[in-house]
N, C-alpha and C positions, 0 to 999 in steps of 0.2 A: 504494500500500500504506500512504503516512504516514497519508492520507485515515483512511483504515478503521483503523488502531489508534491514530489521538488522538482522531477522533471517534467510534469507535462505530459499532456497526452499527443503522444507522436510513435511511427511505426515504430520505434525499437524499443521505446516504455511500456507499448502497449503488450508487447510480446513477453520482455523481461518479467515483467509486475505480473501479469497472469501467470504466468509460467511459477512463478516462485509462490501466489498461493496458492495454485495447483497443487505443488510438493507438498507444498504444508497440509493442505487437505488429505491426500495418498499418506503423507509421512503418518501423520494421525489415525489414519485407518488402520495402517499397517503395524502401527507399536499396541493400539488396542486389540487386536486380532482380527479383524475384520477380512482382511485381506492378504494375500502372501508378498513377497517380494517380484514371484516370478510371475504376476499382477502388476505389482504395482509401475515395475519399469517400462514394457510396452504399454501402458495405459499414459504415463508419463511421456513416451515418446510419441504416441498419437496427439496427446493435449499438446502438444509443443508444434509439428506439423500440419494441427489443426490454428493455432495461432498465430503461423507463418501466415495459412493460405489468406484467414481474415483480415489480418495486416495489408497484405499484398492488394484484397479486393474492397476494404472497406474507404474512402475517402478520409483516412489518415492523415496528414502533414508530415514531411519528413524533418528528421531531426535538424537544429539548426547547424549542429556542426558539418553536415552532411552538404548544404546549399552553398555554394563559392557565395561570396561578396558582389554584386552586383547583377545575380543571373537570377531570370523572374521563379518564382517559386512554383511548384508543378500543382 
């Protein structure tokens, strides 16, 4: 969550920040017994290339460090 309100919501926050309380969410599952390990990682790598494709198609902003100085913003 720190992700997302110091940096903004932008393609690479928007992946990072989900993505990490994702884990948290799996990681919690998985210490209470909910769920195994050999669960929780390919579930893990699905939520992450499903965060990719959303990033990629949703009307995001790209990061500022990303855009040169003077060239129009996409």
């Amino acid at each position: 969550m720190l992700i997302l309100a110091i940096g903004g919501i932008d393609k690479v926050t928007f992946v990072i920040g989900s993505f990490l309380i994702a884990s948290m969410f799996f990681s919690l599952m998985r210490q209470t017994g909910r769920i195994s390990i050999d669960t929780e990682v390919p579930s893990l790598m699905i939520a992450l290339g499903t965060l990719m494709l959303m990033a990629k198609l949703l009307p995001l902003p790209l990061p500022h460090w990303i855009v040169k100085p003077g060239e129009p913003k996409p």
